[in-house]
Backbone as CSV, one residue per row, in Angstrom:
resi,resn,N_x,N_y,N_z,CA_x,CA_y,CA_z,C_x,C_y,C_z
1,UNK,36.437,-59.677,20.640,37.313,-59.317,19.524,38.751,-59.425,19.957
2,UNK,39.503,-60.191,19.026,41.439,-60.067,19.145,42.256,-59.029,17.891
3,UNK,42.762,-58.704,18.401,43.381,-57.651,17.259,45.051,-58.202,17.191
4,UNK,45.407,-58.570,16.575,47.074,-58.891,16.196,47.468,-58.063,15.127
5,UNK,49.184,-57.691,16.332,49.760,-57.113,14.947,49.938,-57.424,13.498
6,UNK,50.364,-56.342,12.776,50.390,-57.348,11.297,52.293,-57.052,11.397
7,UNK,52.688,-58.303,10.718,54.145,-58.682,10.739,54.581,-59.229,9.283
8,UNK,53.922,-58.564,8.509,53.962,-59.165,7.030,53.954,-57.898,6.305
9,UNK,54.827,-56.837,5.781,54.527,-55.959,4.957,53.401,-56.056,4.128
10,UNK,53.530,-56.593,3.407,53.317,-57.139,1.659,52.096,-57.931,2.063
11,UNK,51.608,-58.679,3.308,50.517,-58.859,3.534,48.950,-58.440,3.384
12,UNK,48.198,-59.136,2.883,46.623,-58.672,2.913,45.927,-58.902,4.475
13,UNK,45.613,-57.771,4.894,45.125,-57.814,6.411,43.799,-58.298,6.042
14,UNK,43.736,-59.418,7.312,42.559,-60.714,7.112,41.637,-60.554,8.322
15,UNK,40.832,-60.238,8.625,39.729,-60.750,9.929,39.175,-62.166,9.730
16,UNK,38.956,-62.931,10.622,38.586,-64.176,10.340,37.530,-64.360,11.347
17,UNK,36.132,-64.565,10.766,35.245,-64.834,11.765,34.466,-66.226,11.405
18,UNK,34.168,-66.968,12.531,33.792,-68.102,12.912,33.580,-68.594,14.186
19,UNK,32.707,-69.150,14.506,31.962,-69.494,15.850,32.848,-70.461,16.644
20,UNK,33.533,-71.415,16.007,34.065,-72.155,16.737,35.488,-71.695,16.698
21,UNK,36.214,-71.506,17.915,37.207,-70.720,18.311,38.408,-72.305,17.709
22,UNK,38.204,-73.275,17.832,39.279,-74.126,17.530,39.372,-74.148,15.868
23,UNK,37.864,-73.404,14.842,38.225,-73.435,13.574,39.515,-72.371,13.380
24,UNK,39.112,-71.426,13.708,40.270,-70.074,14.191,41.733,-70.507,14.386
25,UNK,41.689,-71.110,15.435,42.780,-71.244,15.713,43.806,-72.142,14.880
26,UNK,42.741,-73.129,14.003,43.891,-74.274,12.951,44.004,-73.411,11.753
27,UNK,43.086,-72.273,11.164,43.292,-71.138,9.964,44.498,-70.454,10.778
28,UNK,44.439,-70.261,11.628,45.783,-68.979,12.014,46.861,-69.830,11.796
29,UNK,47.050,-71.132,12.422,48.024,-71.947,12.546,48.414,-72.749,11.214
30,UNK,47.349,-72.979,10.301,48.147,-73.183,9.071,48.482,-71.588,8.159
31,UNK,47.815,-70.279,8.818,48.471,-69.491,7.479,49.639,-68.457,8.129
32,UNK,49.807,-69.331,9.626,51.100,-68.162,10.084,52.689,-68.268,9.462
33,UNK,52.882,-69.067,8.749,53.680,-68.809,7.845,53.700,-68.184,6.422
34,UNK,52.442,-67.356,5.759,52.590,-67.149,4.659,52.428,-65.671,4.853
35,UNK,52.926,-65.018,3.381,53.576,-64.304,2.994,52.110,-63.017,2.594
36,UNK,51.037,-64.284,2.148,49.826,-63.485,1.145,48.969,-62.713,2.547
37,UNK,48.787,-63.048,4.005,47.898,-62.668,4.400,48.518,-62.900,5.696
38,UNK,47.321,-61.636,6.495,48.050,-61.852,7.989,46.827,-61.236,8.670
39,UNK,46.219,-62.069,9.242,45.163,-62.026,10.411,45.478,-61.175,11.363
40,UNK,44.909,-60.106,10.817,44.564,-59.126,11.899,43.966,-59.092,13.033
41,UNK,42.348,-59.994,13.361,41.551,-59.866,14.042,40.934,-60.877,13.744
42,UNK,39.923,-61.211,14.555,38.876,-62.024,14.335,37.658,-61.778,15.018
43,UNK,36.410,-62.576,14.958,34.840,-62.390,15.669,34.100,-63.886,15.605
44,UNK,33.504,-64.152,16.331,32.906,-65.299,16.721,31.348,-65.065,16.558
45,UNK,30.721,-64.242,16.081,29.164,-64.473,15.672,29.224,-63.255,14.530
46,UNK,27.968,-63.133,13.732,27.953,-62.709,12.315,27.188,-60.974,12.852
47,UNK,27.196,-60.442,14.028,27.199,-59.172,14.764,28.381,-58.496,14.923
48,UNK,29.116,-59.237,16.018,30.405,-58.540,16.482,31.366,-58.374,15.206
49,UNK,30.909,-59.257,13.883,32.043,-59.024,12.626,32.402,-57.886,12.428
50,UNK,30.592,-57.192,12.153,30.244,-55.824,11.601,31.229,-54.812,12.529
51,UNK,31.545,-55.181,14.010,32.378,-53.737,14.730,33.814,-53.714,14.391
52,UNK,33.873,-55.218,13.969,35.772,-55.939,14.017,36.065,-55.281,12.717
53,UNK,34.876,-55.332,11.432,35.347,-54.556,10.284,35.736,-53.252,10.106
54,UNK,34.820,-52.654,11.019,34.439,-51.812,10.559,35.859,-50.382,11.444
55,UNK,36.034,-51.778,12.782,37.272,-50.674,13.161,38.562,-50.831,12.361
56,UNK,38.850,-52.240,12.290,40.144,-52.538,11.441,40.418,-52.083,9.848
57,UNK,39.324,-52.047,9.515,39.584,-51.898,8.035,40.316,-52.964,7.251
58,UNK,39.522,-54.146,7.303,40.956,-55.028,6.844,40.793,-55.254,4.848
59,UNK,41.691,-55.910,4.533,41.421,-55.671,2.510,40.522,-56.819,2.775
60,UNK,40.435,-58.173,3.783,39.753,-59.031,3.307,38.879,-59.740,4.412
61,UNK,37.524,-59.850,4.395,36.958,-60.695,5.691,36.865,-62.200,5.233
62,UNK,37.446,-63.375,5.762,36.388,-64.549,5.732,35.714,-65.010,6.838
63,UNK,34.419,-65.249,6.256,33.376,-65.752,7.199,32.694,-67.335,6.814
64,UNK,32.364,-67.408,7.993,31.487,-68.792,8.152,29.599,-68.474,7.754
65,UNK,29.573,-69.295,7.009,28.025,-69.275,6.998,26.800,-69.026,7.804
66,UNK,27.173,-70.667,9.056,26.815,-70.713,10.211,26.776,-70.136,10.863
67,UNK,26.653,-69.160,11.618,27.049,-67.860,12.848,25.973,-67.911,13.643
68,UNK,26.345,-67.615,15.409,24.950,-67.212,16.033,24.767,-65.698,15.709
69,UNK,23.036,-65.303,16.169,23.174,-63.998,16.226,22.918,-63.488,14.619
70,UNK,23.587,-63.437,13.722,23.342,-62.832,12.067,23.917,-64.082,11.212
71,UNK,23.251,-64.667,10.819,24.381,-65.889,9.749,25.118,-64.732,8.862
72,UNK,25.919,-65.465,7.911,27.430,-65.531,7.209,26.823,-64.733,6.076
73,UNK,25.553,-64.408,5.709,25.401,-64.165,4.534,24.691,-62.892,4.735
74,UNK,24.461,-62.923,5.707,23.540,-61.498,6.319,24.683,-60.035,6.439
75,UNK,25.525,-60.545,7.511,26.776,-60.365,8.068,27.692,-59.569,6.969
76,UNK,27.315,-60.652,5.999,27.716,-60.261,4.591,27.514,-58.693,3.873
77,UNK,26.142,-58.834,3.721,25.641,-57.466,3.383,25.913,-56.491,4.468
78,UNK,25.879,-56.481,5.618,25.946,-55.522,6.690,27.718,-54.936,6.560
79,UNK,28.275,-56.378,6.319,29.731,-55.668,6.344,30.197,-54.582,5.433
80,UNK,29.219,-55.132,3.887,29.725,-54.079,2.879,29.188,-52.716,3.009
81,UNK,28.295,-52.881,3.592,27.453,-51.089,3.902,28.438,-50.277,4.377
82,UNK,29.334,-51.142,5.628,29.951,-49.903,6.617,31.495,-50.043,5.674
83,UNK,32.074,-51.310,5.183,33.408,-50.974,4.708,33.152,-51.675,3.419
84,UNK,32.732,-51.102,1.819,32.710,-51.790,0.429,33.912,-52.146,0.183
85,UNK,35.210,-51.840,0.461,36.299,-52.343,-0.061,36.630,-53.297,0.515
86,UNK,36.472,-54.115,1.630,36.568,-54.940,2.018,36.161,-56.006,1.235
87,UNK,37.170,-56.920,0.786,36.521,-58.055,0.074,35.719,-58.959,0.926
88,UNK,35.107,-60.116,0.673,34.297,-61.230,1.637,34.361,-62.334,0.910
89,UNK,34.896,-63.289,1.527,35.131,-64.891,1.601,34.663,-65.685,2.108
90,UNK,33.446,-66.373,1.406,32.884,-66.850,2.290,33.216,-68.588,2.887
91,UNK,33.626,-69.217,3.668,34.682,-70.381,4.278,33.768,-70.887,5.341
92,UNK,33.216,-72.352,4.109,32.045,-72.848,4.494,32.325,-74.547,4.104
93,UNK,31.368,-75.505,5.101,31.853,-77.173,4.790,30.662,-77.408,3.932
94,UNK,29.840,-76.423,3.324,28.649,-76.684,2.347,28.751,-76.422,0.885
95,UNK,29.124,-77.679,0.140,29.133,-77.307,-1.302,27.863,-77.407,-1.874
96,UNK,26.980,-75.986,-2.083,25.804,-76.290,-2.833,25.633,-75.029,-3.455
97,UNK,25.267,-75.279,-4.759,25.109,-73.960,-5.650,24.109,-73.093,-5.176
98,UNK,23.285,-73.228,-4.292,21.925,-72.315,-4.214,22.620,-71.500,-2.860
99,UNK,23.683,-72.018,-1.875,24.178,-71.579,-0.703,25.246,-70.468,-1.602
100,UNK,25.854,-70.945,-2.863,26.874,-69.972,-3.092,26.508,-68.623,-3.530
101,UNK,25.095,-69.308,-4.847,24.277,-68.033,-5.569,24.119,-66.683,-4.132
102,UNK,23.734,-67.316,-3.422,23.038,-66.437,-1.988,24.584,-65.422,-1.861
103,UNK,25.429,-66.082,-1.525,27.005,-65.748,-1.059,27.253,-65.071,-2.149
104,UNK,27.480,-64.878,-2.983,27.455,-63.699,-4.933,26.511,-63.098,-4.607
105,UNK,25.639,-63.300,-4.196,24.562,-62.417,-4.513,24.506,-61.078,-3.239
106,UNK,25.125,-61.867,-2.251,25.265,-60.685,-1.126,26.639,-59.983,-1.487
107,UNK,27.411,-59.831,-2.243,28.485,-59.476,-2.399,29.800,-60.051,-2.289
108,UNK,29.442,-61.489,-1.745,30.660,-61.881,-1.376,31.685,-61.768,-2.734
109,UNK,33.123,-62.097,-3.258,33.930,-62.020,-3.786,34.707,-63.336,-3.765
110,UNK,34.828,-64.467,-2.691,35.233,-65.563,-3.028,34.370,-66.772,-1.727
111,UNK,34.830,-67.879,-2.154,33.950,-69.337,-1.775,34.608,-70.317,-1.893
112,UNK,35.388,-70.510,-0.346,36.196,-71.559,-0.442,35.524,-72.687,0.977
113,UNK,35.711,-73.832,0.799,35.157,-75.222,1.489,36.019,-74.913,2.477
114,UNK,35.899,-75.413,3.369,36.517,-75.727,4.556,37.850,-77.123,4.385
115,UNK,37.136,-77.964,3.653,37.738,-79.189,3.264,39.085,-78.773,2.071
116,UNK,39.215,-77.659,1.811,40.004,-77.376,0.609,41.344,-77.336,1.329
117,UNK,42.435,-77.696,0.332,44.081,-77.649,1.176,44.176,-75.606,1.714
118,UNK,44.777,-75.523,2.823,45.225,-74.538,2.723,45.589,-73.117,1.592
119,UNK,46.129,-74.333,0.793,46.585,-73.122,-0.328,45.319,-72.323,-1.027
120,UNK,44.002,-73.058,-0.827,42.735,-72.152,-1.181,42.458,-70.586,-1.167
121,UNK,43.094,-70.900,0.846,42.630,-69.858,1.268,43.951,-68.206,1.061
122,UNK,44.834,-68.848,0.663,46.018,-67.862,0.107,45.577,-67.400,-0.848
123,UNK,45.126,-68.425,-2.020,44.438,-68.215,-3.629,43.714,-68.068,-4.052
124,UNK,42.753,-67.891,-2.868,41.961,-67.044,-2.375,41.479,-65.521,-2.228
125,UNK,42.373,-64.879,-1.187,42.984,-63.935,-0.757,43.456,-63.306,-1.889
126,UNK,44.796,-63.777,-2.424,44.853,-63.203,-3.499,44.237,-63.345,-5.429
127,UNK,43.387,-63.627,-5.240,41.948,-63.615,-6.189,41.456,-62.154,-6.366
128,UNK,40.633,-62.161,-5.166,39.517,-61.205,-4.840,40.200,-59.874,-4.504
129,UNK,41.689,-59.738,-3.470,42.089,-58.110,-3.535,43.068,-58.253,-4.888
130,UNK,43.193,-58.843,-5.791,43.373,-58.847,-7.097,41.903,-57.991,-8.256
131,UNK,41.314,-58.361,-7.568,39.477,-57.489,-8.445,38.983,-58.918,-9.101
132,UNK,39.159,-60.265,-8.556,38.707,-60.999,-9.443,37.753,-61.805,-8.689
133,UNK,37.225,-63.406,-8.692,36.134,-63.716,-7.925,36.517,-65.262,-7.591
134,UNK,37.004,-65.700,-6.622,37.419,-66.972,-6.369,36.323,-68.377,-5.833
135,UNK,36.185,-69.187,-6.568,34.976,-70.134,-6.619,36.169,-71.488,-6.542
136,UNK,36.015,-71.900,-5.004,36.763,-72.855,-4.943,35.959,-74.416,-5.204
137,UNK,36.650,-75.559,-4.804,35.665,-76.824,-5.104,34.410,-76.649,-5.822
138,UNK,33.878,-78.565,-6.146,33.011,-78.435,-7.402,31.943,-78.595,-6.325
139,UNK,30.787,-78.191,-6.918,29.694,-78.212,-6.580,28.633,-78.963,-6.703
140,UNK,27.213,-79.569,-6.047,25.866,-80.501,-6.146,25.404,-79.844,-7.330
141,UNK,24.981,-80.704,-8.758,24.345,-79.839,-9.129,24.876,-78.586,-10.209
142,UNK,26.197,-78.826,-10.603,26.421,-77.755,-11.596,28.459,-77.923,-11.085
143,UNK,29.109,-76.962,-12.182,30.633,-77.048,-11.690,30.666,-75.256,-11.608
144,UNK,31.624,-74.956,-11.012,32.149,-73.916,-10.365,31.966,-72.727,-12.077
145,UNK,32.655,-73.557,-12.600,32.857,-72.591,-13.846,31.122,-72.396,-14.622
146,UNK,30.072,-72.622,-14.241,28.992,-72.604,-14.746,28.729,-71.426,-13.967
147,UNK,29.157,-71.046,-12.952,28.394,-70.084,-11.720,28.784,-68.868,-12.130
148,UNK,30.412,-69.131,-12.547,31.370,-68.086,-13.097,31.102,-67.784,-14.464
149,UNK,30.233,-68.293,-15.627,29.675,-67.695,-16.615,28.456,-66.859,-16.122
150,UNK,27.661,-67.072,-15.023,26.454,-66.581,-14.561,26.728,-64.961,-14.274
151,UNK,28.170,-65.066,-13.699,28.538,-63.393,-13.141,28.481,-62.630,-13.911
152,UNK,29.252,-63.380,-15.446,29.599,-62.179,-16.633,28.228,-61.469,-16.850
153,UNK,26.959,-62.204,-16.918,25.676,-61.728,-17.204,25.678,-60.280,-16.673
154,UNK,25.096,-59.807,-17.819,24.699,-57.842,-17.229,23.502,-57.966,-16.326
155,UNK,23.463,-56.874,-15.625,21.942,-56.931,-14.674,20.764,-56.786,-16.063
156,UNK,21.136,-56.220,-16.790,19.790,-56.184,-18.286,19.630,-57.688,-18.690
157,UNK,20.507,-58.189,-18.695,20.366,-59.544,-18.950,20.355,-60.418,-18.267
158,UNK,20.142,-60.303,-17.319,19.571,-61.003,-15.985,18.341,-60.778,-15.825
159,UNK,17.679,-59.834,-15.920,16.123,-59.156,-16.332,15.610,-59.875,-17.035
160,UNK,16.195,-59.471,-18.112,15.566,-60.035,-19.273,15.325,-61.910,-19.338
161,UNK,15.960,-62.527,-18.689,16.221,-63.939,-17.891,14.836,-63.952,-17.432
162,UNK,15.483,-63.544,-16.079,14.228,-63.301,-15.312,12.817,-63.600,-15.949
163,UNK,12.377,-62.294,-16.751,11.017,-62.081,-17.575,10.835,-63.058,-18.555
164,UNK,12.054,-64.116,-18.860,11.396,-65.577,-19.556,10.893,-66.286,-19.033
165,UNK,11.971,-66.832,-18.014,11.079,-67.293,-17.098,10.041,-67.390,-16.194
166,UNK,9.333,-66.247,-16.134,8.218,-65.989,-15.862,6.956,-66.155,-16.594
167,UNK,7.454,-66.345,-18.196,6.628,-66.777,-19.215,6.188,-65.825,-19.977
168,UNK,7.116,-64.511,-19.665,6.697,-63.143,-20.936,7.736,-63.527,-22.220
169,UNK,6.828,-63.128,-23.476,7.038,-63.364,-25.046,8.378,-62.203,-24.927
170,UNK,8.655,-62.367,-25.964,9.868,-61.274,-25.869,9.709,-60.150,-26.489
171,UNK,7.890,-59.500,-26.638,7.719,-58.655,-27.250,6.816,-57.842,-26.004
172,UNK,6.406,-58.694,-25.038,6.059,-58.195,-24.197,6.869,-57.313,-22.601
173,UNK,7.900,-58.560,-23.278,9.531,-57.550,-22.522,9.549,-56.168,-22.527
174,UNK,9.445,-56.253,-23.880,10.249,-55.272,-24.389,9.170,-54.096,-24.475
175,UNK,7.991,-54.034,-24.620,6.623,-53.294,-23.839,7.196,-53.003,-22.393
176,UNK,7.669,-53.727,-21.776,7.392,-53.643,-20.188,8.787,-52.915,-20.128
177,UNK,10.004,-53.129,-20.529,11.142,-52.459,-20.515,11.840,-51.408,-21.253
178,UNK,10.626,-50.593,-22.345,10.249,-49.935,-23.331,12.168,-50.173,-23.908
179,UNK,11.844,-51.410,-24.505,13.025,-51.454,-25.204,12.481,-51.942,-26.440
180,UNK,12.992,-52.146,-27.526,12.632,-52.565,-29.300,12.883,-53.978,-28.918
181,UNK,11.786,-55.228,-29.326,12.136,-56.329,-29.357,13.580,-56.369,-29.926
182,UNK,13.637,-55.955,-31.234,15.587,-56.587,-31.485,16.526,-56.376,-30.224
183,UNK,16.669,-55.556,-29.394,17.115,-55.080,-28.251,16.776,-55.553,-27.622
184,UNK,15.875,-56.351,-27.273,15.963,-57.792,-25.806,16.399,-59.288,-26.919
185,UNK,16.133,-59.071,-28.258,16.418,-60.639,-29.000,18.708,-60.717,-28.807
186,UNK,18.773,-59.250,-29.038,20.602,-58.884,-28.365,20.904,-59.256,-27.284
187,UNK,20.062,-58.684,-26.282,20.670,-59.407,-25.185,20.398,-60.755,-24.999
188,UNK,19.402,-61.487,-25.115,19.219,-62.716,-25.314,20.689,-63.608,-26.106
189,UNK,20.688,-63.158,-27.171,21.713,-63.452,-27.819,23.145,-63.573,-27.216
190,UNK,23.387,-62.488,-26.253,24.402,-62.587,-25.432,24.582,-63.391,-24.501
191,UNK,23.485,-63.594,-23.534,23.252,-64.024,-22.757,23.792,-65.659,-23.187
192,UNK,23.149,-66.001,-24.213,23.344,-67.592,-24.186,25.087,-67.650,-24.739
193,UNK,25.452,-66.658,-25.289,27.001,-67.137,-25.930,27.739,-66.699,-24.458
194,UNK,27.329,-66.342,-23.237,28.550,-66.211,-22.194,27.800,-67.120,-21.342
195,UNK,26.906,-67.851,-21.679,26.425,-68.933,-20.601,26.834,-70.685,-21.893
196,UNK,27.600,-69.978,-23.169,28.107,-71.175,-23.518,26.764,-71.890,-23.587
197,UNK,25.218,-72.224,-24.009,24.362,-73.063,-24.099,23.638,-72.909,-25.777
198,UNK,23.224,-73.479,-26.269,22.402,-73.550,-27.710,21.337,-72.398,-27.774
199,UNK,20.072,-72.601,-26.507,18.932,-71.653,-26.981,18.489,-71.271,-25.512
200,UNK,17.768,-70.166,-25.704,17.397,-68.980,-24.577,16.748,-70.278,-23.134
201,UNK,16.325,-71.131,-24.026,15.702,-72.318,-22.993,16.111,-72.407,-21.443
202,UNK,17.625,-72.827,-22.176,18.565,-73.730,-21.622,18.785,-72.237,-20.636
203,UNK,19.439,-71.261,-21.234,19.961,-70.228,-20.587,19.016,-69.555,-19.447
204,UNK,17.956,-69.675,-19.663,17.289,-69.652,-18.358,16.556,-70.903,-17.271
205,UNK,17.333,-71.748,-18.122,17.483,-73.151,-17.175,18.417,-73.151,-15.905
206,UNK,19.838,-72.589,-16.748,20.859,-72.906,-15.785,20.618,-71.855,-14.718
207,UNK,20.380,-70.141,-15.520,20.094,-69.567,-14.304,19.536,-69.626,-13.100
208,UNK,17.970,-70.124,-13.647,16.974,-70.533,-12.488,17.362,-71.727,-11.523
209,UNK,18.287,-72.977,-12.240,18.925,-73.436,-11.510,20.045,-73.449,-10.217
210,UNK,20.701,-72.093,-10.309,21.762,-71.140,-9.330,21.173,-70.567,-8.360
211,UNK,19.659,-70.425,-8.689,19.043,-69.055,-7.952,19.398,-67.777,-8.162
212,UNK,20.362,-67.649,-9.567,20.514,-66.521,-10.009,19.808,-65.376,-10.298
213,UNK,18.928,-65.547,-10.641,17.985,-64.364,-11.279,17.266,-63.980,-10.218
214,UNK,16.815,-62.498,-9.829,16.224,-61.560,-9.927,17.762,-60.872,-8.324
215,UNK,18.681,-61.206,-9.022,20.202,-61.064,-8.147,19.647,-59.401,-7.949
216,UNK,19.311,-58.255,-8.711,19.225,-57.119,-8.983,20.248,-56.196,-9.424
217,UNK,20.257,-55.634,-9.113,21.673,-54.945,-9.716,20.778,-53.494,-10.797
218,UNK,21.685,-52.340,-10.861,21.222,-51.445,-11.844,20.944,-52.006,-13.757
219,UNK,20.144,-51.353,-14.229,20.200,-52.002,-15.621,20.573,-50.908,-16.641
């Protein structure tokens, strides 16, 4: 573990973990001039993150996928147990929707490429300790803004997803979730006008396509 002062008031304190010490060193070296963030610390496997977080307290971690020891997504969940306010970024050379669903689904808060200009990782940064969710470059398989209708979904309506695709009627839902069919045909209804698609079909097309569904969450 390295610990650096922070020399940026107004700065978002950053830990930066990644295995290869020369990725480190070209992130420090393109963001030691800015204003949005200032690398506090860093860690080199998806273990030692969990101690670097958890002493520093920083507003924001980005991590690498890849890691020895705990991958990027594991690391992920472990970090939010010991510090939830910590946002997580996950800063990866893999654009694929089923790698990002995983990365949302562990909590992360933003998803920027490796390949992206610098300014990502600022607009980035300030995204996520903003309260919002940063989905950088397009993706195999679907565009960024399809992933970002997936979030608005309630965990009830992610359920209720779920239980179509599994091939329950929507009366049998609603047996199983002692809710009134009109009350799963609502959320249904919702579901497809914030996933922007025609019919419940489709809307549990795209989901199942993300690896979105059975994300969990309270209902």
């Amino acid at each position: 573990m390295m610990m650096m002062s922070a020399s940026v008031r107004e700065a978002k304190r950053v830990v930066l973990c990644d295995d290869h010490e020369i990725v480190r060193e070209a992130i420090k070296a393109r963001m030691a001039s800015s204003n949005v963030l200032d690398i506090v610390g860093e860690a080199g496997d998806g273990r030692d993150v969990v101690d670097v977080v958890k002493e520093l307290e920083p507003d924001v971690l980005i991590i690498d996928v890849e890691l020895p020891k705990r991958d990027g997504i594991e690391a992920t969940k472990e970090v939010l147990k010991v510090r939830p306010r910590t946002k997580v970024i996950i800063f990866t050379a893999h654009a694929q929707p089923d790698l990002l669903a995983l990365a949302l689904r562990a909590g992360a808060a933003g998803y920027v490429l490796k390949s992206a200009p610098a300014e990502d990782i600022a607009r980035a940064v300030k995204a996520v300790t903003g309260g919002g969710t940063f989905l950088g470059g397009d993706f195999a398989g679907g565009k960024p803004s399809e992933v970002e209708k997936l979030l608005d979904l309630s965990p009830r309506e992610r359920q209720i997803l779920e239980l179509l695709a599994e091939g329950l009627r929507v009366k049998e839902i609603a047996d199983r979730l002692q809710l009134s069919p009109a009350t799963v045909h609502t959320h249904v209804r919702n579901a497809i006008a914030k996933l922007e698609v025609d019919t419940r079909t489709e809307a549990v097309a795209l989901a199942v396509r993300f690896s979105y569904l059975g994300a969990g969450g309270s209902v």
